[in-house]
N, CA and C of each residue as an Amber inpcrd file, in Angstrom:
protein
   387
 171.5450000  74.4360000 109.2080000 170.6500000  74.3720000 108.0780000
 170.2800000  75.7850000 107.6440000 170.1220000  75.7690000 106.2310000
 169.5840000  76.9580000 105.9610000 168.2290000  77.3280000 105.0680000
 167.5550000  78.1880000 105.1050000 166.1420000  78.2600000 104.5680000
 166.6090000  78.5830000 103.3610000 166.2840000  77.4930000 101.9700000
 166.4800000  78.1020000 100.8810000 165.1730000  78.3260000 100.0290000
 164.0540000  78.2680000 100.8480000 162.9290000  78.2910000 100.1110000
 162.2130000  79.8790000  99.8010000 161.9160000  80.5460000  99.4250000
 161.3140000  81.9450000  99.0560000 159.8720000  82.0320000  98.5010000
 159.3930000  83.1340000  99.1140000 157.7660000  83.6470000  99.0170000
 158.2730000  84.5980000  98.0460000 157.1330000  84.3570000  96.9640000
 157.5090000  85.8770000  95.8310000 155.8310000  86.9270000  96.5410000
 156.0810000  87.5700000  96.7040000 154.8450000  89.0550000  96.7050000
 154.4760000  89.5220000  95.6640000 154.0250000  89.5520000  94.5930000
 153.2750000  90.1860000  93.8140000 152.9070000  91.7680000  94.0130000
 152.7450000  92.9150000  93.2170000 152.5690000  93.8520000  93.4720000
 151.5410000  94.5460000  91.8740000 150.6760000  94.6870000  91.9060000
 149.7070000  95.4390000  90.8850000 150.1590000  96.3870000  90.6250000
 150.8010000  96.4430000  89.5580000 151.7270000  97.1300000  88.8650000
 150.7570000  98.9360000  88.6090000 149.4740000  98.7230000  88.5780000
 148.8530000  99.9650000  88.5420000 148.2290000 100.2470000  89.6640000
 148.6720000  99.6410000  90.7950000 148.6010000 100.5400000  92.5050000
 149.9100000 100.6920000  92.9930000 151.0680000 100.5030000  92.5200000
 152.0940000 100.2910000  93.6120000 153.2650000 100.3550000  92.1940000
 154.9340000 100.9680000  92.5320000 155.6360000 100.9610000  91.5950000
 157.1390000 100.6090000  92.3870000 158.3300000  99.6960000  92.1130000
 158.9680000  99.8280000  92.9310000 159.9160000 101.1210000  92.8850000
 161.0480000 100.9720000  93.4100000 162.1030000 102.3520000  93.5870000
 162.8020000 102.6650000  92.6080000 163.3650000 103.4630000  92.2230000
 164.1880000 103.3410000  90.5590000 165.6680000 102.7060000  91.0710000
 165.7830000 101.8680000  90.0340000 167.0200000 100.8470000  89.9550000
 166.9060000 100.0850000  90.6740000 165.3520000  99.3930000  91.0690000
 165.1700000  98.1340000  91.9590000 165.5250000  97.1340000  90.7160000
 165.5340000  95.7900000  90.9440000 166.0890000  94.8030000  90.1500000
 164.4640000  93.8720000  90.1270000 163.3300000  93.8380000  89.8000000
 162.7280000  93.0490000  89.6020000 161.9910000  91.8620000  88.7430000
 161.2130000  91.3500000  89.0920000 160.4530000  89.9210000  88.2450000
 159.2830000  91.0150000  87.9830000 159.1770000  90.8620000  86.4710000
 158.2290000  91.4630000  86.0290000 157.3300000  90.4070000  84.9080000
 155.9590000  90.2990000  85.7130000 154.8480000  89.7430000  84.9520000
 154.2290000  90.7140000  83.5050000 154.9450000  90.6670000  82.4920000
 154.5330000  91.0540000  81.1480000 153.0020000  90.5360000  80.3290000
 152.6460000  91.2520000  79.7000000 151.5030000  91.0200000  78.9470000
 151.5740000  91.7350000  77.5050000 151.0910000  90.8930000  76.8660000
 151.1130000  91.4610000  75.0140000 150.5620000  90.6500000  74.2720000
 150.7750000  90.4360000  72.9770000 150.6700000  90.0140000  71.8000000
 151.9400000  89.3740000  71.2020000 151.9400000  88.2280000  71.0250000
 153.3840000  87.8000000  69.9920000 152.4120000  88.0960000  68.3050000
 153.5420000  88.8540000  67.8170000 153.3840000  89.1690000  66.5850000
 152.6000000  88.0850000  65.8240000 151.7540000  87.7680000  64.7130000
 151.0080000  87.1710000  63.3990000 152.0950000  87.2090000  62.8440000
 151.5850000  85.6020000  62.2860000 152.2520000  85.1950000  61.1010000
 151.7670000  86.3440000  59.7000000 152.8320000  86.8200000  59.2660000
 152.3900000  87.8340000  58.2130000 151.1870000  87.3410000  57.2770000
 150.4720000  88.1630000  57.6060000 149.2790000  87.6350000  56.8810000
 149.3850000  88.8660000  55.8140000 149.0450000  88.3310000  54.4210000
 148.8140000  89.1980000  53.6780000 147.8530000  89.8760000  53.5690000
 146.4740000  89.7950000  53.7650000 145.4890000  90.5490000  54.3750000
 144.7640000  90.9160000  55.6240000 145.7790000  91.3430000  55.9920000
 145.0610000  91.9180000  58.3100000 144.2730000  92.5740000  57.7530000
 143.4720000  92.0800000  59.0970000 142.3030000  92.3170000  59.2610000
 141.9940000  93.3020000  60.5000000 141.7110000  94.8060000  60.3740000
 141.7730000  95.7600000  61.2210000 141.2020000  96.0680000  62.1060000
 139.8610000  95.1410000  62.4760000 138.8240000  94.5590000  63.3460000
 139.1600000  93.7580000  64.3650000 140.5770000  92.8400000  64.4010000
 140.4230000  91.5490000  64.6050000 142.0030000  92.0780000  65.7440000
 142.5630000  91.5650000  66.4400000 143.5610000  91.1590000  66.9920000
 144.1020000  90.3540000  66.2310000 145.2180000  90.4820000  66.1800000
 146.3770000  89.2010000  65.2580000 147.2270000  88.9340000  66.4820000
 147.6120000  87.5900000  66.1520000 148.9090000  87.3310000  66.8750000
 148.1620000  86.5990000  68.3640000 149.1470000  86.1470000  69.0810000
 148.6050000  84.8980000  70.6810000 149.0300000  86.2910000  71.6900000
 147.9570000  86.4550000  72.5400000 148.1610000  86.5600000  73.2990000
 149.0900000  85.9190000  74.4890000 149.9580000  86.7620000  75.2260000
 150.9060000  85.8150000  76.0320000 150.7930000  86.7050000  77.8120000
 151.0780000  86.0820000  78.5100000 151.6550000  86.5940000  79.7560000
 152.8370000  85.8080000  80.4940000 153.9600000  86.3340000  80.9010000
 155.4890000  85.7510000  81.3760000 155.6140000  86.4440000  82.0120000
 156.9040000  86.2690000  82.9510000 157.5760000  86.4370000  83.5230000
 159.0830000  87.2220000  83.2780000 159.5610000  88.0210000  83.6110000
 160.9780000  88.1020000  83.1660000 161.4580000  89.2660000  84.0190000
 163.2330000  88.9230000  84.3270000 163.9960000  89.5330000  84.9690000
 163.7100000  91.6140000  84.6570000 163.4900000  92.6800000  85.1590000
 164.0470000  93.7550000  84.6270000 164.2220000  94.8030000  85.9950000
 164.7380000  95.8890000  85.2280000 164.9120000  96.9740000  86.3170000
 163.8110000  98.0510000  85.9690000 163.3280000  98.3740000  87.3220000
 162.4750000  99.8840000  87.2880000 163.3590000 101.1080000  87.3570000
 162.9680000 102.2610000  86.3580000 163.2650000 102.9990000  86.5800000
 162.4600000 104.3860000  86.5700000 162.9340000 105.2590000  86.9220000
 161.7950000 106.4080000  87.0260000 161.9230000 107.3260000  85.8890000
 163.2350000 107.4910000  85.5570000 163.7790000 107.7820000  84.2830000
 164.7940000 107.1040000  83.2440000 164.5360000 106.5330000  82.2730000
 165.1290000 106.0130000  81.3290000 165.4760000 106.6990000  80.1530000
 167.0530000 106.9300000  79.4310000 166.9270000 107.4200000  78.2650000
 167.7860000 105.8050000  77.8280000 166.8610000 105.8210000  76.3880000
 167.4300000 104.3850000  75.5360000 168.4850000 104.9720000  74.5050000
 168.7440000 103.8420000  73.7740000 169.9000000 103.8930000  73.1680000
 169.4370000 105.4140000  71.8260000 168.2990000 105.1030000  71.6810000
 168.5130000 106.3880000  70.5030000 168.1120000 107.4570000  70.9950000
 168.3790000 107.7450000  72.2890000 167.5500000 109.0930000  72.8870000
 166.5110000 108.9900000  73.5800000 165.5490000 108.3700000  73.3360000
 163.9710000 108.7200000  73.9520000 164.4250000 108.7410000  75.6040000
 163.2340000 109.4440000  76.0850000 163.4800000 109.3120000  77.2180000
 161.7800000 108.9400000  77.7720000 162.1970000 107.8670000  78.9720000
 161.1710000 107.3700000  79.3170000 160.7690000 107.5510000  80.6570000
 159.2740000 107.7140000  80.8290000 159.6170000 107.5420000  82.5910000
 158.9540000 106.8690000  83.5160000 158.9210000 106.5690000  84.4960000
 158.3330000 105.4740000  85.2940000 158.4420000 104.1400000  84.0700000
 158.9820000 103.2230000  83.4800000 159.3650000 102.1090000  83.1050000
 160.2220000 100.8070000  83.6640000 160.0520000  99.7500000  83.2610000
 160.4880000  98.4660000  83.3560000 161.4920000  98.4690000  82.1160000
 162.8000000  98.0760000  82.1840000 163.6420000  97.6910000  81.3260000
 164.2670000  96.4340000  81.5070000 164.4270000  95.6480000  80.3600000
 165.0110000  94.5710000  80.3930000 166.2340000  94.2640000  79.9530000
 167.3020000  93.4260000  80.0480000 168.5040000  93.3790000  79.7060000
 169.0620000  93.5870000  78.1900000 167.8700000  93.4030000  77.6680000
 167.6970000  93.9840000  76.1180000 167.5180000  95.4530000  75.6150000
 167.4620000  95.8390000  77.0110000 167.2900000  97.2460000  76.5700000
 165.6280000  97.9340000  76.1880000 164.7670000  96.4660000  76.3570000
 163.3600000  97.2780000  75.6860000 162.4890000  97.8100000  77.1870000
 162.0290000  98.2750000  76.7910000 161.6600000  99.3770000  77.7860000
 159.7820000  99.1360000  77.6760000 159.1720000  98.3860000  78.8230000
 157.5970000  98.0760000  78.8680000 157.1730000  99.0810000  80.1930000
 156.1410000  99.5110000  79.5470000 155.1810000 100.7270000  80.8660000
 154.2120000  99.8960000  81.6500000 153.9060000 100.3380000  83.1260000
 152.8460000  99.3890000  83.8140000 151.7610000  99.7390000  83.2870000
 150.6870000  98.6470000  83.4190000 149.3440000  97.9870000  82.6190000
 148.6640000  99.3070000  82.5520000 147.9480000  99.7410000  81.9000000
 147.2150000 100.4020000  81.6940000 147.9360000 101.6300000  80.8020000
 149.1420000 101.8680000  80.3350000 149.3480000 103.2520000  79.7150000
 149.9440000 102.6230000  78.3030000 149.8650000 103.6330000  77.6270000
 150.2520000 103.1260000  75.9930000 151.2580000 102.1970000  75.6410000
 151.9320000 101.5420000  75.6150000 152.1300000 100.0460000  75.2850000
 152.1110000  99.0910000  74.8240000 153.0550000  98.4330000  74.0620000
 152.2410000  96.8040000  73.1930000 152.2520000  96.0080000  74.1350000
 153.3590000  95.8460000  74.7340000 153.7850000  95.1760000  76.3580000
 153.8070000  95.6000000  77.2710000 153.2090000  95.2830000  78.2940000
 152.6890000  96.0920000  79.8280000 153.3570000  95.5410000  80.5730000
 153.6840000  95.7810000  82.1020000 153.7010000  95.3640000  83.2740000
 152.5350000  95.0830000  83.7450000 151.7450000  94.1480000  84.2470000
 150.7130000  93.9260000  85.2940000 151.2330000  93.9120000  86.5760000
 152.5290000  93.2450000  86.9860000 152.8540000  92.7250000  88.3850000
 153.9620000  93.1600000  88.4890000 154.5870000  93.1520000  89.4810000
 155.9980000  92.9730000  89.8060000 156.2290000  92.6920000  91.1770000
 157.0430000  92.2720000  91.4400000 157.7090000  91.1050000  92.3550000
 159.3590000  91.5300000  92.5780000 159.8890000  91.2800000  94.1730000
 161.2250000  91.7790000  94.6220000 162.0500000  90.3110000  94.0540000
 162.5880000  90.5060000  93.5360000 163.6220000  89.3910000  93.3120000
 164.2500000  88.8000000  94.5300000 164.2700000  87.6020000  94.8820000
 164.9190000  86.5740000  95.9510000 166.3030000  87.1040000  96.0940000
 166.8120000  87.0520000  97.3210000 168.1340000  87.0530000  97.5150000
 168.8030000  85.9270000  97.2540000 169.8760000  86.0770000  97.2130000
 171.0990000  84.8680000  96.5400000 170.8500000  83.7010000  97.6140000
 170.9720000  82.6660000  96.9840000 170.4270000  81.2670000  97.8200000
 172.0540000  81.0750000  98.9020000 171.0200000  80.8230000 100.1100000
 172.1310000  81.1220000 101.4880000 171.9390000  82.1180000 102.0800000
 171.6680000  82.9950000 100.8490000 172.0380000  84.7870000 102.0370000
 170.9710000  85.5740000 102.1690000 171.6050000  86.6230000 102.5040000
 170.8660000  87.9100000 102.5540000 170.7420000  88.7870000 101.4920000
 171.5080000  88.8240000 100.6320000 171.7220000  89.9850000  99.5520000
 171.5440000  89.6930000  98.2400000 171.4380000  90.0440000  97.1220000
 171.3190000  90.2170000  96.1530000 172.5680000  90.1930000  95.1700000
 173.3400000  90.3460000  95.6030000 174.7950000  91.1010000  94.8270000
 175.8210000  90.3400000  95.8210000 177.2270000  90.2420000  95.0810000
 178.1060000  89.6650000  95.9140000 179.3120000  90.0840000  95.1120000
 180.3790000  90.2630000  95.1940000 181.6070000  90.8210000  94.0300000
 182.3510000  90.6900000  94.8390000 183.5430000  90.6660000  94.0160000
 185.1290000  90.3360000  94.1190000 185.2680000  88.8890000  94.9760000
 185.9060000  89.1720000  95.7290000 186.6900000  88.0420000  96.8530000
 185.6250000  87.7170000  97.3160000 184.3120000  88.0070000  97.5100000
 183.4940000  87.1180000  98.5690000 182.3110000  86.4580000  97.5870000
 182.8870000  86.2880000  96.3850000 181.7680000  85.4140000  95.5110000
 182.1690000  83.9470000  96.2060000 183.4070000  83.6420000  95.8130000
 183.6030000  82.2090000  95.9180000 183.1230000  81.5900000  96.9150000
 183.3300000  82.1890000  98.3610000 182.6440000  81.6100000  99.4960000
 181.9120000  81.5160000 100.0190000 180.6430000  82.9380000  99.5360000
 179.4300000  82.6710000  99.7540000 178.5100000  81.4450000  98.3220000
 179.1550000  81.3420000  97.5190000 178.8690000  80.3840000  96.5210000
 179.0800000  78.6570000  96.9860000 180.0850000  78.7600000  97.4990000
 180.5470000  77.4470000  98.6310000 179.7850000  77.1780000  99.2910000
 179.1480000  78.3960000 100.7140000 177.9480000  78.2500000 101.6080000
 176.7180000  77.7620000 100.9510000 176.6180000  78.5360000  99.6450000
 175.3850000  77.7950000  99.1990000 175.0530000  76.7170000  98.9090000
 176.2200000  76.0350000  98.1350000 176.1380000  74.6580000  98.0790000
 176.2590000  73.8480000  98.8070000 176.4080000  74.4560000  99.9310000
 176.7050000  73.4590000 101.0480000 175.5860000  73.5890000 102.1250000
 174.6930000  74.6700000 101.9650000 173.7310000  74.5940000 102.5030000
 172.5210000  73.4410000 102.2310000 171.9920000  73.1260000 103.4310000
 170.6970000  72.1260000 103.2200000 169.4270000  72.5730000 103.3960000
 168.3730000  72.4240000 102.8510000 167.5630000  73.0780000 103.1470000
 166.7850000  72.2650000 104.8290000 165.8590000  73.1570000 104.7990000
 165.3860000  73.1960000 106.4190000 164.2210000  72.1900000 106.2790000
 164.2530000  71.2900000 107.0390000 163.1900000  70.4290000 106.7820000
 161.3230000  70.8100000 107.9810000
């Protein structure tokens, strides 16, 4: 039998940062854009507040596609680039979290010839009662 169940850790994104090119779950915070309103109102917040979840990598230095260069950031597979909670930002990091290893194993990553069979183990694993 194998344990396929996982504890996520949480980490306060403004005490603690992970390593550059860690792969993590990053708890986001922002604003989804207002419906264009023709008169905003400059007092007021527009738009829903949101908080999610989503896949990205830390890095300590980032340069994006048009140059900028960023540092200590969260990037996502999109390429957008969010700073932890508290520094200038529309979208923050609050949390972050180590991403689970591949169900069955130990690791994270698997390539070439040994996808198929650790992919096999997995499915063929049961969980632990």
């Amino acid at each position: 039998m194998t344990n396929l169940k996982t504890v996520v850790t949480w980490v306060d994104a403004r005490e603690r940062l992970p390593r550059s090119g860690t792969p993590v779950a990053a708890a986001i915070t922002g604003r989804y854009p207002a419906d264009r309103d023709p008169e905003p109102k400059a007092d007021t917040a527009s738009g829903e507040e949101f908080w999610l979840v989503r896949p990205m990598v830390f890095m300590t230095l980032h340069r994006s596609e048009d140059g900028a260069e960023h540092r200590d950031c969260f990037v996502d597979s999109d390429g957008i680039v969010r700073l932890p909670h508290g520094l200038a930002s529309a979208e923050t990091v609050t949390h972050w979290a180590e991403l689970p290893t591949l169900p069955g194993g130990t690791t994270h990553l698997v390539l070439g010839k040994g996808v198929q069979s650790a992919l096999q183990n997995a499915w063929e694993a049961r969980p632990l009662t």
